[in-house]
C-alpha positions as CSV (number, residue, x, y, z in Angstrom):
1,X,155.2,51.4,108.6
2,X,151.9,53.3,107.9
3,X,149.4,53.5,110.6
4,X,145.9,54.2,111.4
5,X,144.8,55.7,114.9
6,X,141.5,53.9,116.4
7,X,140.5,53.8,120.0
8,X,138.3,50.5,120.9
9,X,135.4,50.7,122.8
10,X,132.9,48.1,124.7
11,X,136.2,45.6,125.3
12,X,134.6,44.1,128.4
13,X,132.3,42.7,125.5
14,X,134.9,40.8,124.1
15,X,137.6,38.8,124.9
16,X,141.0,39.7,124.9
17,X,144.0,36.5,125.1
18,X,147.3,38.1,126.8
19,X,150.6,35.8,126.5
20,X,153.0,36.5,129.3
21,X,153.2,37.6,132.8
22,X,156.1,39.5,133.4
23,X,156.0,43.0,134.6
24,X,156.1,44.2,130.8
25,X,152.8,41.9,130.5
26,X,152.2,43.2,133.7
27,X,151.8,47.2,132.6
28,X,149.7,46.1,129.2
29,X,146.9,43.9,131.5
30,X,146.8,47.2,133.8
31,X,146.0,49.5,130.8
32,X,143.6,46.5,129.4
33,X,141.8,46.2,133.2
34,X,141.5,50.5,133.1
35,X,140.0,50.2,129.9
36,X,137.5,47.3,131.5
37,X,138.4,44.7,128.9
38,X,137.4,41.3,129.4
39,X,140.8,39.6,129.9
40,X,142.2,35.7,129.6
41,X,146.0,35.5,130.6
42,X,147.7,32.5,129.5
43,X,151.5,32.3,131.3
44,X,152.8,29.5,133.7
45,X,154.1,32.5,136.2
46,X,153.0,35.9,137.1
47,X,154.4,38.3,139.2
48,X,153.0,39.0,142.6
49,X,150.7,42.1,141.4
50,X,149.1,39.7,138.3
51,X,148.7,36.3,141.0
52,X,146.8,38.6,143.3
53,X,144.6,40.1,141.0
54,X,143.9,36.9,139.4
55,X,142.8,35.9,143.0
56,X,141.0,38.8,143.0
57,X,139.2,37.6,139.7
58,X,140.5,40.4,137.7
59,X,140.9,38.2,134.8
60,X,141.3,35.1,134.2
61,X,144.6,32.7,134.5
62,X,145.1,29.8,132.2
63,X,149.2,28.9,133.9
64,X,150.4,27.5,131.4
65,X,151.8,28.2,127.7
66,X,150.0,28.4,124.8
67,X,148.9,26.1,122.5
68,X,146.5,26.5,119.3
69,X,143.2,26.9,119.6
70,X,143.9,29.5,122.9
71,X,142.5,32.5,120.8
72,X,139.2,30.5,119.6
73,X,136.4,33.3,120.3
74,X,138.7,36.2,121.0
75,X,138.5,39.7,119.9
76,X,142.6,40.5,120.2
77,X,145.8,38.5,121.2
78,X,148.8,40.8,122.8
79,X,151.9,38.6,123.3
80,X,153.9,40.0,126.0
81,X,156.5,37.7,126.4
82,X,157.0,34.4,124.7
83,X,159.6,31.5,124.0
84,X,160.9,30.0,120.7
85,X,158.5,30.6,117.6
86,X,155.0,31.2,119.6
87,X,155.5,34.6,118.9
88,X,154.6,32.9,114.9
89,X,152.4,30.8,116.2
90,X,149.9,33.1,117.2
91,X,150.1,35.5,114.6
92,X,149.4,32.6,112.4
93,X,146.4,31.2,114.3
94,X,145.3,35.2,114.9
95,X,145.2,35.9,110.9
96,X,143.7,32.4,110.4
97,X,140.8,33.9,112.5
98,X,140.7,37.2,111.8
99,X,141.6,38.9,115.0
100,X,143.3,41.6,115.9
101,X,146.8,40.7,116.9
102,X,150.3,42.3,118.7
103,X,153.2,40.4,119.2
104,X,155.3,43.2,121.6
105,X,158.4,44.5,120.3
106,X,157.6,42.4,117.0
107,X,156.5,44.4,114.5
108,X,156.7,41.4,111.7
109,X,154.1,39.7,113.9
110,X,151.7,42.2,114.5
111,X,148.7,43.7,112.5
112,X,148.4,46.5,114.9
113,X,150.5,48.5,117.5
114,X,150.1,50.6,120.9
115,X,150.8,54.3,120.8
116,X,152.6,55.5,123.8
117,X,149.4,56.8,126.3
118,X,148.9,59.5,128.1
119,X,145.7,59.2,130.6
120,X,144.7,61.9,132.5
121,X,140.6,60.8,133.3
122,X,138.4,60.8,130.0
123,X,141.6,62.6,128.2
124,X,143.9,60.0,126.4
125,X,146.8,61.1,124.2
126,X,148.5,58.3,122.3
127,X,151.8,59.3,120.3
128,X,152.9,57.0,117.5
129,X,156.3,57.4,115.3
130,X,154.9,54.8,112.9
131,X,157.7,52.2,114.3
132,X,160.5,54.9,113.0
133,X,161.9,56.4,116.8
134,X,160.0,54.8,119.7
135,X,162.3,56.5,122.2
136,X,161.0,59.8,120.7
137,X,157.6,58.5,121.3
138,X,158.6,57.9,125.0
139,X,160.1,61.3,125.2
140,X,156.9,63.0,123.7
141,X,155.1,61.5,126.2
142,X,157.2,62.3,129.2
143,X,156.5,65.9,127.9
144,X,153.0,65.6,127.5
145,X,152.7,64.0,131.4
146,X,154.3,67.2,132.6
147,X,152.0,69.6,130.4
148,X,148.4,67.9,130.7
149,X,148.5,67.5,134.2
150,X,145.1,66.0,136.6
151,X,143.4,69.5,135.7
152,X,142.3,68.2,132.4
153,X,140.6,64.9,134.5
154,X,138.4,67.2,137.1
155,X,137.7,69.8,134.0
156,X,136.1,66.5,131.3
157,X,134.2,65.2,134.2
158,X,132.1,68.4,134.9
159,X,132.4,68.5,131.2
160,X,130.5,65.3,130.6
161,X,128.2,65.6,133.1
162,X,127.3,68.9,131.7
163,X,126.0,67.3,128.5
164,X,122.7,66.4,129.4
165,X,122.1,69.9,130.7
166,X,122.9,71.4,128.3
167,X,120.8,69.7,125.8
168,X,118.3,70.4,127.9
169,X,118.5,73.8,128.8
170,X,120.3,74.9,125.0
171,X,118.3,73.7,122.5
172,X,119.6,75.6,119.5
173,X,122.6,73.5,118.3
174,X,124.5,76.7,117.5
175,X,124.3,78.6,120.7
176,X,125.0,75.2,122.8
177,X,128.5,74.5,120.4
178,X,129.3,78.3,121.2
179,X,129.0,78.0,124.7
180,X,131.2,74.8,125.0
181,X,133.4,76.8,123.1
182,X,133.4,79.5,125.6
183,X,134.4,77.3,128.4
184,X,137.2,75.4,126.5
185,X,138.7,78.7,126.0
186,X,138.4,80.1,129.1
187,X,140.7,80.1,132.1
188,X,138.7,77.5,134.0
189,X,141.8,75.0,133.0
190,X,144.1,77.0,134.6
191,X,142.4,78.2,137.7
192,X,141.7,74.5,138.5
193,X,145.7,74.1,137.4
194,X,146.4,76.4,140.2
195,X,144.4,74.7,142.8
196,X,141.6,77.7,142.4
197,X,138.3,75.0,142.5
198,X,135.8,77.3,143.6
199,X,136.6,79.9,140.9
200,X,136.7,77.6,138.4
201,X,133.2,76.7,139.2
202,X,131.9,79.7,139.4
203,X,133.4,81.1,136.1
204,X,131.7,77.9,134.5
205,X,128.6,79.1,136.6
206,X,128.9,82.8,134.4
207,X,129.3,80.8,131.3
208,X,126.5,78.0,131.2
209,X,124.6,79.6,133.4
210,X,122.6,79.1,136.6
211,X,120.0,76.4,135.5
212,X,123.3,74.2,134.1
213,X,125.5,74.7,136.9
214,X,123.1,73.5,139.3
215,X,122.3,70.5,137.7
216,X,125.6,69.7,137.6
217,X,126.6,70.2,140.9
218,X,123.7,68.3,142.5
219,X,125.8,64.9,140.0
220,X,128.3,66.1,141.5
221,X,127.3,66.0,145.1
222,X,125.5,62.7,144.4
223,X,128.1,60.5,143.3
């Protein structure tokens, strides 16, 4: 199977149909609701987690199955869990329409397919063996839980709220990519790894410099 990675963007614009409301479903509408996607979820049961957040207005519950016509003015269809031939069914009203389309664990029925994540904050890692080992896939990412650990989410959110700074305060292009290369490769991962905050800060401080660092840590203490 050849693949193509993409990450989609601006989903609470659109309208994503979910089939299924099993725990399996359950896991894919928590990824979807982290991501912010605008959600329908079509499935006579759900477990207690999906009911309560449907109460919640999470997304919306249509409880029953599906019929045609469900995916009318949607973005993408995911089916999560399904009886008898729906899993054809949609696929065939999906390509009628020109959607994007997954059929779980289906790979005939699909015209795309999820990488195995890794989410640590803004950082996401998705691992793909093209449909050839998914167990490797799961293993790889097992790994890559234990070796990107919350560090990375504290260390890309003083990163992005740097960005505005430091177009402001670094207007050559060149010396602004050199010093964003200086913090990547600086220790400021690690000390923040080891629990060292205040160091980290301050080597950030040393590297962007006063009129940087300030701005950022009055975001900081505002949110």
């Amino acid at each position: 199977m050849n693949v193509y990675p993409i990450y989609l963007t601006r989903l609470h614009e659109k309208n994503t149909v979910l089939l299924g409301g099993d725990h399996e479903a359950e896991r894919k509408i928590a990824e979807l609701l982290e991501a912010k996607a605008r959600l329908t979820v079509i499935s006579p049961h759900l477990t207690d987690d999906l009911r309560k957040w449907a109460e919640d207005g999470r997304f919306e519950w249509i409880p029953r199955h599906y019929k045609e016509g469900d995916l009318e003015g949607a973005f993408m269809a995911i089916v999560a869990e399904f009886e008898g031939n729906t899993n054809e069914q949609v696929y065939r009203e999906a390509e009628r329409l020109g959607i994007l389309v997954n059929v779980m664990d289906d790979i005939p029925h699909a015209n795309f397919s999820f990488g195995s994540l890794v989410k640590r904050g803004p950082l996401t890692l998705s691992i793909s063996t093209s449909g050839a080992a998914p167990t490797l896939a799961v293993r790889l990412r097992e790994r890559f839980e234990k070796e990107f650990g919350e560090e990375y989410n504290l260390f890309l959110t003083l990163m992005h709220k740097m960005r505005d700074p430091m177009k402001k305060h670094y207007s050559d292009f060149d010396q602004r990519k050199d010093t964003w290369y200086q913090l990547v490769d600086s220790d400021v991962l690690d000390l923040i790894r080891k629990g060292q905050t205040d160091q980290a800060l301050q080597k950030m401080r040393q590297i962007v410099g006063d009129e940087v660092a300030d701005e950022v840590l009055e975001l900081t203490v505002t949110e």
